[in-house]
C-alpha positions in Angstrom: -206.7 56.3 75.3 -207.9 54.0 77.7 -205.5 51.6 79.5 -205.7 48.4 80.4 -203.6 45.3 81.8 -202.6 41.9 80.1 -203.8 39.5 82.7 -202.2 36.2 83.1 -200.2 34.1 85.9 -196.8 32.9 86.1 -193.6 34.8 86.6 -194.3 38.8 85.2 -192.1 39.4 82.1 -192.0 42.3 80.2 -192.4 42.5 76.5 -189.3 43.0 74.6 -189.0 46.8 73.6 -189.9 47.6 69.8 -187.1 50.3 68.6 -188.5 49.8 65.8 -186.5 52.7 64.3 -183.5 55.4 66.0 -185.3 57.4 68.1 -188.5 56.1 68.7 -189.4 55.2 72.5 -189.1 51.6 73.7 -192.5 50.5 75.6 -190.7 50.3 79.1 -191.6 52.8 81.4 -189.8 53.1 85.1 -189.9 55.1 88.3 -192.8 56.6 90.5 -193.2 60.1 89.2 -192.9 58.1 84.9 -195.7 55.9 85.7 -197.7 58.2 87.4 -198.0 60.7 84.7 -198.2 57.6 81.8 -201.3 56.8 83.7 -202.5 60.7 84.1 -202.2 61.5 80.7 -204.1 58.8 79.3 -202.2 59.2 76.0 -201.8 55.5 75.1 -202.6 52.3 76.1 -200.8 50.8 79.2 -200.5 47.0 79.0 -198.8 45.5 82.0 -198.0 47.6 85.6 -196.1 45.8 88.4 -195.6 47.4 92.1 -192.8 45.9 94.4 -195.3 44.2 97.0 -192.6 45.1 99.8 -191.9 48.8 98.5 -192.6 51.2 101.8 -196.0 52.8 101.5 -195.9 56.7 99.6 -198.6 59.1 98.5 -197.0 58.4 94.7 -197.4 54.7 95.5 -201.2 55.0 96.5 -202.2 57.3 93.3 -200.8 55.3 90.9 -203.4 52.9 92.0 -206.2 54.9 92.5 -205.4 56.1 88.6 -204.7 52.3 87.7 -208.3 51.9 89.3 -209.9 54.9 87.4 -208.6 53.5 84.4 -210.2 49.8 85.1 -207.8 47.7 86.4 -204.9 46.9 89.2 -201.4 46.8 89.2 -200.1 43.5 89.8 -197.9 42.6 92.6 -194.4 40.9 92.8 -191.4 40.9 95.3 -189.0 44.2 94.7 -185.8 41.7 93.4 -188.2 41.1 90.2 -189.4 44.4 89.8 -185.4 45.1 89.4 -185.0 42.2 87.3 -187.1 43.8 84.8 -185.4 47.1 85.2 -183.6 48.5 82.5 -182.6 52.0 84.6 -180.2 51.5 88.0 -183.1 52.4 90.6 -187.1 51.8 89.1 -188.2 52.7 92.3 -190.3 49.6 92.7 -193.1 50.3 89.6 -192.1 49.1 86.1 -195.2 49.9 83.4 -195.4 48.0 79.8 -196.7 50.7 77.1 -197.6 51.1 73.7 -195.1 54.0 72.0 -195.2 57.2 72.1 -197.3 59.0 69.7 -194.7 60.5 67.0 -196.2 64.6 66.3 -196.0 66.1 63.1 -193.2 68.3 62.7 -194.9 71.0 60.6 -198.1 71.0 62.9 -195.9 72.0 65.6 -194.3 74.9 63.6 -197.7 76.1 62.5 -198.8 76.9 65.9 -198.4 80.7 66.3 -197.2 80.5 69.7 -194.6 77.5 68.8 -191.8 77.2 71.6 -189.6 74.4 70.2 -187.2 73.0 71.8 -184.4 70.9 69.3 -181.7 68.9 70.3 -178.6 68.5 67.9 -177.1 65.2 69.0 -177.6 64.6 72.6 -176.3 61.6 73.6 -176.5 60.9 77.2 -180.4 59.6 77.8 -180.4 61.3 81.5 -179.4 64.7 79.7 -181.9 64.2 77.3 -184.3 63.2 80.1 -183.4 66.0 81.9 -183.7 68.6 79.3 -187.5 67.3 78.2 -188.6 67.8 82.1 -187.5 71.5 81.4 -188.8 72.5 78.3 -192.4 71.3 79.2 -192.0 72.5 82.7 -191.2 76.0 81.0 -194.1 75.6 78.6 -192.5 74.4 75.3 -195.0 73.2 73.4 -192.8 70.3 71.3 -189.4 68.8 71.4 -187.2 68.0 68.1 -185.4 65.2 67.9 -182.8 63.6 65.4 -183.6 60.0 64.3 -179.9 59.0 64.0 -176.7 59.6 65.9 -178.5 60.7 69.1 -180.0 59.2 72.7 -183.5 57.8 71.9 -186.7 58.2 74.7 -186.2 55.0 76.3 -186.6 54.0 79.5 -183.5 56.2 81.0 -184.6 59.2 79.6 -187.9 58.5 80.4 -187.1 58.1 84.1 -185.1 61.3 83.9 -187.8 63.4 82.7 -189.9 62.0 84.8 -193.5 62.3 83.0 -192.7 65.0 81.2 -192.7 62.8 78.1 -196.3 62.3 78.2 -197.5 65.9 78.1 -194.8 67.4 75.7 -195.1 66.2 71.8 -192.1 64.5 70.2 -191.1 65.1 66.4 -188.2 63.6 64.7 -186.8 64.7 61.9 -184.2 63.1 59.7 -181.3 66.3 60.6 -181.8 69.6 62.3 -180.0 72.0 60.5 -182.8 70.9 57.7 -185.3 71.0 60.3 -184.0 75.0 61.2 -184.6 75.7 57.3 -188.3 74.3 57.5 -188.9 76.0 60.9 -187.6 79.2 59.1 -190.2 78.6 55.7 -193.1 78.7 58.2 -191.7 81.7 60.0 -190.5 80.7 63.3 -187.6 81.9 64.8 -184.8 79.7 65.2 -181.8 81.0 68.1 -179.1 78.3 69.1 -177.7 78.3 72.3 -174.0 78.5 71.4 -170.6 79.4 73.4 -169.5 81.4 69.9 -172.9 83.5 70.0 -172.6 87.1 69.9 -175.8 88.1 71.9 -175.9 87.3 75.8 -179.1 84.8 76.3 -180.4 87.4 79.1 -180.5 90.1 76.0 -183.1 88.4 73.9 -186.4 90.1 73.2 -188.6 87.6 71.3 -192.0 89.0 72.4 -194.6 87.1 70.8 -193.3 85.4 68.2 -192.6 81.6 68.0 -189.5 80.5 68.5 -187.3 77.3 67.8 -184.5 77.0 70.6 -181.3 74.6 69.3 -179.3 73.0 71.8 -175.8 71.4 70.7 -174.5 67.6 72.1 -172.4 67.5 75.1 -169.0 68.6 74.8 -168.6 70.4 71.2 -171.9 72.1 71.4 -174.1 73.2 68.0 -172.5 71.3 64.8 -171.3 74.2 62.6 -173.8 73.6 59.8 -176.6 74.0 62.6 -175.2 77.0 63.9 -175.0 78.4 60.1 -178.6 77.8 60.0 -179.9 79.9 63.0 -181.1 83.1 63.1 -179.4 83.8 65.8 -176.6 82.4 68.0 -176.5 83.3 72.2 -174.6 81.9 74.8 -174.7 82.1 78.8 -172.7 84.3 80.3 -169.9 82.8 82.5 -168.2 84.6 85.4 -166.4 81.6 86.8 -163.2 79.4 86.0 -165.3 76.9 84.7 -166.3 77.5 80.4 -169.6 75.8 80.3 -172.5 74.3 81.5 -173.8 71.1 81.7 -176.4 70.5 78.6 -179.1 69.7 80.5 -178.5 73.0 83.0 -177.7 75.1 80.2 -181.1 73.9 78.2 -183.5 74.8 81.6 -181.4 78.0 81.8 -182.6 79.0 78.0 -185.8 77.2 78.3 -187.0 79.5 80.9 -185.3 82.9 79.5 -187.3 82.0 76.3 -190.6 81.6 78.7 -189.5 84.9 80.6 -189.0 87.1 77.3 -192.2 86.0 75.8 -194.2 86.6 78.7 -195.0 83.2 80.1 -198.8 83.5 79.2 -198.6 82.3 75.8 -198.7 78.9 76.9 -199.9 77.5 79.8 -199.8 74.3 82.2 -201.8 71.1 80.5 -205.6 70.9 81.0 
């Protein structure tokens, strides 16, 4: 979808953010490497771009205004202090984009691709792990993320920043719970394994080969919920050889994310056109 920018003078002022329900993505996008890729992807309309008139000169600086330029218009300019003003992360890096949402995919259109890597997320709550954890899935190839609408970080502007354009190139389906979710992926045939400390089966054992395949990821600190865990086909966990008991979320989801690409063969899905 084409973008464009909402011209006018006066002080810029971004739009209020429309979380319009849990989970969906407010409008504010932040960072160098965000904005870039909202503008690359040409997924949905951009309304208002600023760019810190005294940032220091970058390459990531200079293409988001050539692609600002491709797409018909120029960022507008203001001193870095209001570019932070704006901010609703710690560090926007001197660019602060105004969107329209995300596009919401269809859940079941994502299981009915036969080479489905899902990723699902049972109750992430820290937006930078959530972030975090979307910038690995795509970058492994997943071809959609599962998300919760309740109880659970939303794709705002932290986690946007913390995936860092990955959010424009992966699809995003929420569903009322997961463990229903894992009995729908199930009905269309897709393979459901959650990553879980209690699992029986090392994640470096898994043989999926070419079938599609719905990875579960539990919230920080107790992991799967138990009625999600019930509902898997199959529960693995990463192997620990230190004193410490566990990982991270967002470094155990890029560990599984890319054993999952590895075990099918990494040529089921490929980087976007």
């Amino acid at each position: 979808m084409a973008s464009q920018l909402r011209r006018g003078g006066g002080r810029p002022r971004p739009r209020p953010s429309r979380d319009r329900r849990a989970g969906h993505t407010t409008e504010q996008v932040e960072g160098r490497q965000a904005v870039r890729e909202l503008l690359r992807a040409r997924k949905r309309r951009v309304r208002q771009l600023w760019i810190a008139a005294d940032a220091e000169p970058s390459p990531v600086l200079d293409e988001i205004e050539d692609l600002a330029s491709g797409l018909g218009f120029a960022p507008r300019r203001t001193s870095g202090s209001r570019v932070d003003a704006m901010a609703r992360t710690d560090a926007p890096q001197g660019v602060v984009a105004i969107a329209d949402p995300l596009p919401e995919a269809d859940f079941d259109a994502l299981l009915d691709d036969p080479h489905a890597f899902l990723v699902a997320l049972d109750g992430v709550t820290d937006p930078r792990n959530l972030g975090s954890i979307i910038r690995s899935a795509e970058g492994a190839g997943a071809t959609g993320i599962v998300l919760p609408r309740h109880r659970a970080a939303g794709v705002g502007p932290t986690a946007a920043k913390a995936a860092a354009g990955a959010i424009e190139h992966v699809p995003i389906a929420h569903v009322a719970g997961i463990p229903s979710a894992l009995d729908r992926a199930s009905r269309h045939g897709v393979w459901t394994v959650g990553l879980d400390e209690s699992g029986a089966s090392s994640l470096f054992d898994l043989d999926l080969g070419d079938r599609p395949v719905l990875l579960a990821l539990g919230a920080e600190g107790h992991g799967l919920a138990r009625l999600t865990a019930k509902r898997c086909d199959l529960l693995v966990h990463i192997p620990m050889h230190g004193a410490i008991a566990s990982l991270n979320v967002s470094v155990a989801a890029a560990l599984a994310c890319y054993e999952v690409a590895r075990t099918r063969g990494d040529s089921l899905t490929g980087p976007p056109e």
